[in-house]
C-alpha positions in Angstrom: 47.9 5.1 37.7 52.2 5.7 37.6 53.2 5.9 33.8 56.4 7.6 34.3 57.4 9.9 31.3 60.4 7.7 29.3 59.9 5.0 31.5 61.9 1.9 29.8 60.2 -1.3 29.3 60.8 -4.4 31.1 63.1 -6.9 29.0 61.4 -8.9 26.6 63.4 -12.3 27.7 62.6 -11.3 31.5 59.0 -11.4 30.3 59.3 -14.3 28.7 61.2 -16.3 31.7 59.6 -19.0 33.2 60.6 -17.9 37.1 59.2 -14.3 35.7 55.8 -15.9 34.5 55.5 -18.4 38.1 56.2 -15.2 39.9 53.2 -13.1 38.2 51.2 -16.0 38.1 51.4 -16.3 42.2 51.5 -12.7 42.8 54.4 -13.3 44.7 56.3 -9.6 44.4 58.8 -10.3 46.5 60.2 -12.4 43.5 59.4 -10.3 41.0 60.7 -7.0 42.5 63.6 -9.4 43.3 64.0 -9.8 38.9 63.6 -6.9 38.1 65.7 -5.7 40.2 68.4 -8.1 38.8 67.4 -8.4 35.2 66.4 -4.8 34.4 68.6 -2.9 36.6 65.7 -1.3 38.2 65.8 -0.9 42.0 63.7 -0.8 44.5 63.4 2.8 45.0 62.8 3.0 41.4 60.4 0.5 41.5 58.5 2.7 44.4 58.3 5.3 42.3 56.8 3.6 39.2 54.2 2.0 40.9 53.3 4.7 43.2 54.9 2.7 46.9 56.8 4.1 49.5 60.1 2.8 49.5 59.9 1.2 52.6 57.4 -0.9 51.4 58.5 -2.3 48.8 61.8 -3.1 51.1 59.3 -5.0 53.1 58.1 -6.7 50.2 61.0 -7.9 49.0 62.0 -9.1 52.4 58.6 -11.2 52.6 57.7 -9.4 55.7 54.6 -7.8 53.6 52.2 -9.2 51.0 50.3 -6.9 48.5 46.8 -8.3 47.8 44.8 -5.2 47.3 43.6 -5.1 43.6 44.3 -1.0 43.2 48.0 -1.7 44.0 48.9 -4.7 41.8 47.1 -2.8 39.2 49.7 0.0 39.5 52.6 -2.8 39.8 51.1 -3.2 36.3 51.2 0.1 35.0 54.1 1.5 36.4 56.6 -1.9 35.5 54.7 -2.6 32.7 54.1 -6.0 33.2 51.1 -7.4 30.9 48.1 -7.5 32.7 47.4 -11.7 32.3 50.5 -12.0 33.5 48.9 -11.0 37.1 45.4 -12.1 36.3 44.5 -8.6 34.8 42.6 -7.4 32.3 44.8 -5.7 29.2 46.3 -2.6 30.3 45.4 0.8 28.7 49.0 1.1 27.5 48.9 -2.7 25.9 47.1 -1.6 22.7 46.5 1.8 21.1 43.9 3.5 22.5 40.7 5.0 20.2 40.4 8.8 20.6 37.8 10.5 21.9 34.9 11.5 19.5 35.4 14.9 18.2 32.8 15.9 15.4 29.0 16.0 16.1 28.8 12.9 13.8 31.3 10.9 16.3 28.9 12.1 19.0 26.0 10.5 18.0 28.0 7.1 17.6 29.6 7.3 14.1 33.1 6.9 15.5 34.8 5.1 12.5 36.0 2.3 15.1 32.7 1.9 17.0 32.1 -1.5 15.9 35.8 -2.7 17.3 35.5 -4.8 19.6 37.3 -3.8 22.9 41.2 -4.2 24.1 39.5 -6.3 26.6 37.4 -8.7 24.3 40.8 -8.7 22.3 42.5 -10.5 25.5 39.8 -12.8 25.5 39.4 -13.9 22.1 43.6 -14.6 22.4 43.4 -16.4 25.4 40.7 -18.6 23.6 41.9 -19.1 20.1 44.2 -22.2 19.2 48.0 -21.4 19.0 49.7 -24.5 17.2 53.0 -23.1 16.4 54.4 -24.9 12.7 57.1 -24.4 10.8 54.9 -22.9 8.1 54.3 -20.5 10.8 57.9 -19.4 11.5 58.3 -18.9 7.9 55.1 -16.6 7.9 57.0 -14.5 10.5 60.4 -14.3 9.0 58.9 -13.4 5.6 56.7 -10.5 7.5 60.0 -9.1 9.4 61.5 -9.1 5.3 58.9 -6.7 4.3 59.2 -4.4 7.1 62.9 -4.3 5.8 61.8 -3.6 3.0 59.1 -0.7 3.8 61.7 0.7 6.1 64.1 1.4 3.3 61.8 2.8 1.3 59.5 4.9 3.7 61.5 4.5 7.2 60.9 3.2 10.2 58.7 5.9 12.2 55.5 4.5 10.6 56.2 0.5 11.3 57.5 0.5 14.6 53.9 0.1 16.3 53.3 -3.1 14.0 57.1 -4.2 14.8 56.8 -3.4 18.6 53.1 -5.2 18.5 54.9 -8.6 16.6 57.8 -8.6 19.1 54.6 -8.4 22.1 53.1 -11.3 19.9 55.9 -13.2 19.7 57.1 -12.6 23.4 53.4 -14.4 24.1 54.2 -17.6 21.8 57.4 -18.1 24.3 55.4 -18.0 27.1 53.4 -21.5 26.6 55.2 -24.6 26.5 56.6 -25.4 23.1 58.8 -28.1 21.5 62.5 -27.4 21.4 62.7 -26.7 17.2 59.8 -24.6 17.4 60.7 -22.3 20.8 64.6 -22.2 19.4 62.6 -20.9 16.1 60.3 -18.0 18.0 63.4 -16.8 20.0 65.0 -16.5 16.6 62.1 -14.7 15.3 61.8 -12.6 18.6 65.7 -11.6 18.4 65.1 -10.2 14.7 62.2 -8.0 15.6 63.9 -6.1 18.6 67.1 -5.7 16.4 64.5 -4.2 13.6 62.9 -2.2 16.4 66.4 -1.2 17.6 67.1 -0.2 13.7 63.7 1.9 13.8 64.8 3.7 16.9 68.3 4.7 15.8 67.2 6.3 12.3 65.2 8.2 14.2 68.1 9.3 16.1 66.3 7.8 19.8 69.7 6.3 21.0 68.8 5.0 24.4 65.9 3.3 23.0 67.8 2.0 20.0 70.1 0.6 22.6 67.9 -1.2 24.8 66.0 -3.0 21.9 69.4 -4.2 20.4 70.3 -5.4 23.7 67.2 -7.3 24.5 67.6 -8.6 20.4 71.3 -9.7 21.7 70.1 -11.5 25.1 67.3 -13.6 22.5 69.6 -14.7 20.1 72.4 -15.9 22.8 69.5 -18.2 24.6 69.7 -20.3 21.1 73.4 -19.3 20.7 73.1 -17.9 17.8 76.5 -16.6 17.6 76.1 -14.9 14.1 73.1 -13.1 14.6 74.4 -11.6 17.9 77.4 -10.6 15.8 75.2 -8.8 13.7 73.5 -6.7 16.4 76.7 -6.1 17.9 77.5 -4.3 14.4 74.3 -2.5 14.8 75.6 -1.1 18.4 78.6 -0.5 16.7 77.5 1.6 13.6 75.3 3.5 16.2 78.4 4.2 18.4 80.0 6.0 15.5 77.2 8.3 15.2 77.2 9.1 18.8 81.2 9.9 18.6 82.1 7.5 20.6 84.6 5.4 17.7 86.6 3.8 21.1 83.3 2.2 22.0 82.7 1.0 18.1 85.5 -0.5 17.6 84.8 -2.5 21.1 81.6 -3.3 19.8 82.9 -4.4 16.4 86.1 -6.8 17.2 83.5 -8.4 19.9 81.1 -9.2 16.9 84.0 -10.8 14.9 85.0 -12.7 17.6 81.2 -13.9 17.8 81.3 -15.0 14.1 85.1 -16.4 14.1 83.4 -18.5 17.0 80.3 -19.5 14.7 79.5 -22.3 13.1 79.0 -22.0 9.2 79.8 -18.0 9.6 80.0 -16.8 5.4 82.4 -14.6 3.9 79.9 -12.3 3.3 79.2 -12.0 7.3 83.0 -11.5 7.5 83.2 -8.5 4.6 79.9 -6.5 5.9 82.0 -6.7 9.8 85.3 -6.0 8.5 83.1 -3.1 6.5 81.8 -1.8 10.1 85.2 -2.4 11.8 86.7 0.1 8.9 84.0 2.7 9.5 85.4 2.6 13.7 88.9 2.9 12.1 88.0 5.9 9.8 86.0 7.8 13.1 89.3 7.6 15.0 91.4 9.0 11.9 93.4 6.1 11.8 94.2 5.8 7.9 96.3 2.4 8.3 94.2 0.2 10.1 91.1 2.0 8.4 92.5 0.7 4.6 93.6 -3.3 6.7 89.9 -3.2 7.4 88.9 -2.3 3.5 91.0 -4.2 2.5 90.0 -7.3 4.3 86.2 -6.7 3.5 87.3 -6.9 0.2 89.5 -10.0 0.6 86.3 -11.9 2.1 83.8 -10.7 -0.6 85.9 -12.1 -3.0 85.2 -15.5 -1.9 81.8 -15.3 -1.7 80.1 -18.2 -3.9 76.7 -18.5 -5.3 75.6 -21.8 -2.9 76.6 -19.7 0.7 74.2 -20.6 3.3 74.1 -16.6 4.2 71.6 -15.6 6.5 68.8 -13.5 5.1 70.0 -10.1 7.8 73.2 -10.1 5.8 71.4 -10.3 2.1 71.2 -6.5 1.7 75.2 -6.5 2.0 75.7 -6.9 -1.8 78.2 -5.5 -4.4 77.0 -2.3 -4.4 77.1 -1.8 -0.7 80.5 -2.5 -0.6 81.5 0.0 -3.2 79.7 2.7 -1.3 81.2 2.0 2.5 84.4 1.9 0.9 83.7 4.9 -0.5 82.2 6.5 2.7 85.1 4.8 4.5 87.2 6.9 2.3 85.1 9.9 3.1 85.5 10.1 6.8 89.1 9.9 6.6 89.1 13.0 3.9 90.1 11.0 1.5 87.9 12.8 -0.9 89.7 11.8 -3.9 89.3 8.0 -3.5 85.8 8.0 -2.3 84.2 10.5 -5.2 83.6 7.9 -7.8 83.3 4.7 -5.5 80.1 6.9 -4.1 78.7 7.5 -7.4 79.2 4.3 -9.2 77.5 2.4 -6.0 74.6 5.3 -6.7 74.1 4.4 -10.5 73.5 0.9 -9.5 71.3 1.9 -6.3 67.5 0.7 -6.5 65.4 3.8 -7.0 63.0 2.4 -4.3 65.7 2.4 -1.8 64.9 6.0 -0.9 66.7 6.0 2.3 69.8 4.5 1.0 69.6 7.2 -2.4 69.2 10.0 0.0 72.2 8.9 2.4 74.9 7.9 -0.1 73.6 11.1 -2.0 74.2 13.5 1.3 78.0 11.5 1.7 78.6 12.1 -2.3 77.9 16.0 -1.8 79.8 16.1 1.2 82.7 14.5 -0.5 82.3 17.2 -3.4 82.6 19.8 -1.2 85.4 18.1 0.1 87.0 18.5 -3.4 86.1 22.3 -3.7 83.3 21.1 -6.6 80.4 23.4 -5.1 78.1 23.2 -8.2 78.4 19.7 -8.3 77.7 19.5 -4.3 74.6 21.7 -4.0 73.1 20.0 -7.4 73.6 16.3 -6.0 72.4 18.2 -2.6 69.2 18.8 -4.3 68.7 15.3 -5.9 68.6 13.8 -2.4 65.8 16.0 -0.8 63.1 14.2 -3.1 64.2 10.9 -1.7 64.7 12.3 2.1 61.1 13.8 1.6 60.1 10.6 0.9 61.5 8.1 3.5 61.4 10.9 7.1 64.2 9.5 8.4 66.2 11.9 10.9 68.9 9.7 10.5 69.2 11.6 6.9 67.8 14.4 7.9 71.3 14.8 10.4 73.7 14.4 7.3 71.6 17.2 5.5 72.0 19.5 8.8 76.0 18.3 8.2 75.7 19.1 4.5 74.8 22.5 5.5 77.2 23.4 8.1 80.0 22.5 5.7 78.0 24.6 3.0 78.2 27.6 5.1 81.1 29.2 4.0 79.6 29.4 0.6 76.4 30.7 1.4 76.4 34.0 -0.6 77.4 31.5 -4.1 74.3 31.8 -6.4 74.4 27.8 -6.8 74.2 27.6 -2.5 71.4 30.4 -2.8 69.0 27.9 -5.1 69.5 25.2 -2.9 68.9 27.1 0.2 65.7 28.0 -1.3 64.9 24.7 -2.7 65.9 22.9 0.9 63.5 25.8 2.7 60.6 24.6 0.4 60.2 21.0 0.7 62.2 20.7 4.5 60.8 23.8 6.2 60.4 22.1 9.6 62.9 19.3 9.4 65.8 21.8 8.9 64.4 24.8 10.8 67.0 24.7 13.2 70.3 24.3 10.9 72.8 26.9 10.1 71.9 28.7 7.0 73.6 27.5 4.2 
């Protein structure tokens, strides 16, 4: 059956459409060849060589002048769109839940597979289809306080390990906006839905998976304009934005940026500290074009709106993480890109002091920017010491996101190579990140 290599997922909020779920339901391909054509972007000769059709076929299909009722082929419709399979009246696809590897050792022959007494991806569908699902507000709040702890375990261990749980959530979740729900409660899963394919999104860009990271952040955008929530979608928009910087392309984040502002200017109850952590990402687009004036407005505004942030702010929980500290260190990093090495040294290190120590990511990160910024400033010992306090942290947390401002670290080091100080962190850096770094200039 067609599993195309990279193939990209059908969006969640097509899934979830009602003419989307009719259309399955009937088996009427016409229609849904017809949306996904539209709503994915995927045409018809694409869609003939997912699923394994001739392209003339599926032309005739979507004309009505053919039906497709053979079991074989709406089984590779499934497959190669990746449609669920109770969507068309299927059992759960292979590719719907991980599958449990083959039995290896003579005591996984004879049965002792640790998983044995699982029951099967096909039971699974059952039991689901059976059990009650009375959606409460208790429940949302279950939800929203899971999607806090994978923040959480994300800054301290990255995102690599949670995405299955994430990606299996959003699947979850996508389900719960299938059946008919009241208005509070379906405004409160799309909500719910929008935050786990931003958080996916977030897992794919660390790990430095662009396209991916894109197509979850745009799918989290599309969920949280059905309930027009204009903040939220300002807040992936600054995702998109932060990610364009790291792609080079600063004329696309500072597109992505002002369009998030405008969002929240438009919102309802947007805080001031919504407005400082934008204003923060609209600086960083500044800074990646080299433009020093409107880099320092931008500071200087995230600064203006953190200022009047009071203790009673209705701020929504994404923006929480955007605290004092955070503010010193983009400022400083904002500093940093402009070579402005000076100004950004001791913003960067007093943000570090106050830094949580589980926050292995974020230590590892800021630590990279604060070496960086020492080299900058000709302070080599300083640089390849802080250098070396950061590769416990990046050890820790495997994100390639900081394993990329190491490789940067590195290149810049080069010059210096033969210094005794560059030497012991070369060596240091070889023991604990043999693999990671195996391809970066030697510093």
């Amino acid at each position: 059956m067609p599993q195309p290599p990279g193939s990209k997922e059908l969006p969640v909020s097509l899934l979830a459409d009602p003419a989307m779920i009719g259309a399955c339901r009937a088996r009427d391909f016409a229609r849904v060849f017809h949306l996904v054509k539209v709503r994915a972007g995927i045409y018809p000769s694409a869609i003939a060589r997912r699923c394994d059709l001739t392209p003339s076929r599926v032309g005739e299909v979507m004309e009505g002048r053919r039906h497709l009722l053979h079991m074989d082929v709406i089984e590779r419709i499934a497959d190669g769109l990746r449609i669920p399979g109770h969507m068309l009246g299927l059992a759960r696809r292979s590719w719907e839940a991980p599958e449990i590897a083959a039995a290896t050792s003579p005591e996984q022959a004879l049965g002792a597979h640790p998983t044995a007494g699982l029951p099967g991806a096909d039971v699974d569908s059952i039991l689901a289809l059976a059990s009650e699902r009375d959606i409460s507000h208790s429940t949302l709040e279950a939800l929203h306080a899971s999607i806090t702890d994978y923040w959480r375990r994300d800054d301290e261990y990255g995102g690599e390990v949670l995405r299955p749980a994430i990606v299996g959530q959003l699947r979850y979740v996508v389900g719960l906006l299938r059946e008919q729900r009241p208005t509070p409660v379906r405004d409160g899963l799309h909500s719910v839905a929008a935050e786990l394919a931003r958080l996916t999104g977030w897992t794919y860009f660390d790990a430095r998976q662009y396209n991916q990271a894109r197509a979850y952040f745009t799918e989290a955008l599309g969920l949280a304009k059905a309930v027009d929530d204009r903040q939220f979608m300002a807040n992936v928009l600054a995702c998109m934005s932060l990610q364009a910087t790291y792609q080079d392309k600063p004329g696309d984040a500072l597109a992505l940026v002002s369009a998030a502002q405008d969002q929240a200017r438009g919102a309802r109850g947007t805080t001031p500290r919504v407005l400082a952590m934008l204003a923060m990402r609209e600086a960083f687009a500044h800074a990646t074009l080299g433009n020093h004036t409107a880099t320092h407005a931008a500071i200087s505004a995230a600064h203006g709106h953190f200022e009047l942030i009071g203790a009673c702010d209705p701020d929504p929980a994404w923006v929480a993480y955007f605290d004092e500290s955070k503010l010193i260190v983009d400022t400083g990093i904002a500093h940093g890109r402009l070579g402005e090495a000076v100004f950004a040294e001791p913003l960067v290190e007093d943000a570090l002091r106050r830094e949580y120590r589980s926050n292995h990511r974020g230590r590892a990160f800021h630590s990279f920017w604060l070496a960086r910024i020492q080299l900058q400033r000709g302070k080599l010992d300083e640089a390849c010491h802080t250098a070396m306090d950061a590769l416990a942290p990046t050890v820790t947390v495997g994100s390639q996101r900081v394993v990329g401002h190491l490789r940067e670290f590195c290149e810049e080091l080069e010059p210096h190579r033969r210094e005794p100080v560059a030497v012991a962190f070369e060596s240091r850096l070889r023991e604990v990140l043999p693999r990671q770094v195996s391809g970066s200039p030697r510093p």
